[in-house]
N, C-alpha and C positions, 0 to 999 in steps of 0.2 A: 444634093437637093437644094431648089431655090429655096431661101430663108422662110417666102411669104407661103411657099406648098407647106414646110416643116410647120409652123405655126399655125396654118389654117388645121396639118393634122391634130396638132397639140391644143387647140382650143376646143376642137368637135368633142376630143375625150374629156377636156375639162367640165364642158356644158351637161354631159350623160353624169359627170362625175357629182355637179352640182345639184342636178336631180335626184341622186341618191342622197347625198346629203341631207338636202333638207326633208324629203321623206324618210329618214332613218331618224332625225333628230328635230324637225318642223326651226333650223335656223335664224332663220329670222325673225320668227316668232320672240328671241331673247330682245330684253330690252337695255340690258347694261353689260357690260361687258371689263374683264380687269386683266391685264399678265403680266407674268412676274420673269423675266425674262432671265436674271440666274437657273431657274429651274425649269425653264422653259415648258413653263402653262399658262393656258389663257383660261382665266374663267367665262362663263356665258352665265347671265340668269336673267329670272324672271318671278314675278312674284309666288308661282306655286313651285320653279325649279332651278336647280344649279347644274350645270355638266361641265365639266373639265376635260381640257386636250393637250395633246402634245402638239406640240408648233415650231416653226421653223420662220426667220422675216424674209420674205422675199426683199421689200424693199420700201420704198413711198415715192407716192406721186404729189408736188405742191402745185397744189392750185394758184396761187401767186406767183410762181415763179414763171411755171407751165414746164416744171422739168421733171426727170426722173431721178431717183436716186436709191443704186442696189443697197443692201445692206451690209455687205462687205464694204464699202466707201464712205458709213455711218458712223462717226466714233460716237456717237448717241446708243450704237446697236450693241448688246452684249454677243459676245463673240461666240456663248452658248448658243446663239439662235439664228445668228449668222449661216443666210444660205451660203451650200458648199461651195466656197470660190474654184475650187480645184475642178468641179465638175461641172459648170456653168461657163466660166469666163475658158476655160481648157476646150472646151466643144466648140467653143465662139470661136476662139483662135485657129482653131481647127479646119472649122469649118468659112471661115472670112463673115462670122454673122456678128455685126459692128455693135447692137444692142446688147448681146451677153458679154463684149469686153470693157465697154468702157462705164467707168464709174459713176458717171452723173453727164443726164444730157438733156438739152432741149426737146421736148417731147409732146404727147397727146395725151386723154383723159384715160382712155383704152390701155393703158401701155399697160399697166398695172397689169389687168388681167390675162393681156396676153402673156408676158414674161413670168407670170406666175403659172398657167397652163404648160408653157417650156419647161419649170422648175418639177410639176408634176410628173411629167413627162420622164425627164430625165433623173432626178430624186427620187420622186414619188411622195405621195400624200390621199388623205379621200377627199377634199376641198378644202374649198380655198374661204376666208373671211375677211373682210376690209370695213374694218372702224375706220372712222376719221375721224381727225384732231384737230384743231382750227382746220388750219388749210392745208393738211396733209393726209393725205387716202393713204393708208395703213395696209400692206398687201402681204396677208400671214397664209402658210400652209400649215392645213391641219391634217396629223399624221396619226392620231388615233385617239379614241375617247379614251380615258382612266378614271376608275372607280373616285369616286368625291373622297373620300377616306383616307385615299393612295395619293390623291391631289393634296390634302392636308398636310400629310407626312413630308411628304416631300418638301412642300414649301417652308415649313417649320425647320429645315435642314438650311435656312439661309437669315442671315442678319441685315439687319442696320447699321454699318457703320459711320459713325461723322466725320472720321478720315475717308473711308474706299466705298461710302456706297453699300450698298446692298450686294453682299457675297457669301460662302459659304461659312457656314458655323465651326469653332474650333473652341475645345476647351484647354484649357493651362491653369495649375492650380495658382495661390495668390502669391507666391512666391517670386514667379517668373515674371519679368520687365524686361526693356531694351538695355540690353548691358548692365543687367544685374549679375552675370557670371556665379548663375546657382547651377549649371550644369543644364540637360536640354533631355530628359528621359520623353522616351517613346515606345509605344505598344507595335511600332514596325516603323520600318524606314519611309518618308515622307516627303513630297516635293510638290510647289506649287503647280496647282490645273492639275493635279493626278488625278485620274479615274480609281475609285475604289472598285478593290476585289469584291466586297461585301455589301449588300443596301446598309446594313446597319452599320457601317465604317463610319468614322469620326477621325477627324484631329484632333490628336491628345497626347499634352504632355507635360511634366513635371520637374522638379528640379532633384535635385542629391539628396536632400534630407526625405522627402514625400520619397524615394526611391528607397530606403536604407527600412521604411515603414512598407511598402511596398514589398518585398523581400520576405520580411516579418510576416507579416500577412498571408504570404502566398499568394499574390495575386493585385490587382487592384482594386479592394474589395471596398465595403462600401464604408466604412472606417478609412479608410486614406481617403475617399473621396470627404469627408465629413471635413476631416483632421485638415486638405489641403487647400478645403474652402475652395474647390475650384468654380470657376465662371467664365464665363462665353466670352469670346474674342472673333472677330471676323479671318476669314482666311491669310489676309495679307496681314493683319496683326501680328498672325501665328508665326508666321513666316521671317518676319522682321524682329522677333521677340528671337525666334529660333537661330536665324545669323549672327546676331549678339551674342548669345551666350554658347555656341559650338567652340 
């Protein structure tokens, strides 16, 4: 199929798509908007309401440049929200369609929408939302509402770090530094970007003596949390704290 038939299909289902949207959630209607791109949510609100989504970047369009650029070609973009390159740029290649391979290109106002209807299309999503920033049109797929509650939780599962940025939470009692060689205890085997088995999984871990109290215990009860004085560290803390002293 010609590229321009593929796309003329993939916008008609985006447009019916975008109707639904905003008669299921009146969209536009938000006036501020914030996402948190480790945990990939965007907030919407408005002065009487908050909704939260799951999202995915398609990409951005600068208006000063007048170019496109996926999100996959963004090292601005966290790679949790990073559209699927494998299924995007692999169907371009596929199919000789030059807009879903190449990383950043001189381009039009539209482009946004239409490459985001393709990502629909072939991802999936229920619409689509485009903030812009100075001068860059922001092109997200939204992939399903979540409870404001479930939206909290989840986000509180991410930090601030002044080294790495905003990543996921990890505790380690006070004991453990970079090549402080106290020993590296864990509640299970651990490896950076894992997907946990469990919602309520954490990185966590302790040294030799908080283990030996541990034991004691039976468990990691709330006395060894006390005793280890543990506190939060960002993922890659964890991780760097953890090659040291294995």
């Amino acid at each position: 199929m010609a590229y321009e038939d593929f796309l003329t299909d993939c916008f008609g289902e985006l447009q019916k798509m975008q109707d639904d949207l905003n008669k299921a959630y009146d969209i536009n209607s938000f006036t501020s908007w914030n996402y948190d791109q480790p945990s990939g949510i965007i907030t919407l609100s408005k002065p009487d309401k908050t909704i939260n989504f799951r999202y995915y970047q398609v990409g951005t369009y600068s208006t000063a440049s007048k170019t496109w650029k996926w999100s996959w070609d963004n090292e601005n973009t966290s790679k949790n929200v990073v559209v699927d390159i494998e299924k995007i740029k692999g169907f371009g290649i596929a199919n000789n369609y030059e807009n879903l391979i190449n990383g950043e290109f001189p381009s039009y106002d539209e482009i946004g929408w239409e490459l985001s209807s393709i990502c629909c299309n072939l991802i999936g999503g229920i619409g689509v939302y485009r903030p812009v920033v100075d001068h860059l049109k922001i092109h997200i797929v939204l992939t399903e509402l979540i409870d404001n509650d479930l939206a909290e939780r989840e986000k509180t599962k991410y930090v601030d770090c002044e080294n790495h940025e905003r990543r996921r939470r990890a505790f380690i009692c006070q004991h453990l530094k970079e090549g402080s060689k106290n020993g590296f205890e864990e509640s299970f085997e651990t490896f950076e970007d894992m997907e946990f088995e469990y919602e309520d999984d954490d990185f966590v871990a302790w040294c030799n003596e908080c283990e030996k109290l541990r034991i004691k215990e039976g468990g990691l009860s709330e006395k060894c949390w006390e005793e280890g004085k543990f506190k939060i560290v960002c993922e890659k803390c964890y991780f760097k704290i953890k090659e040291t002293n294995t």
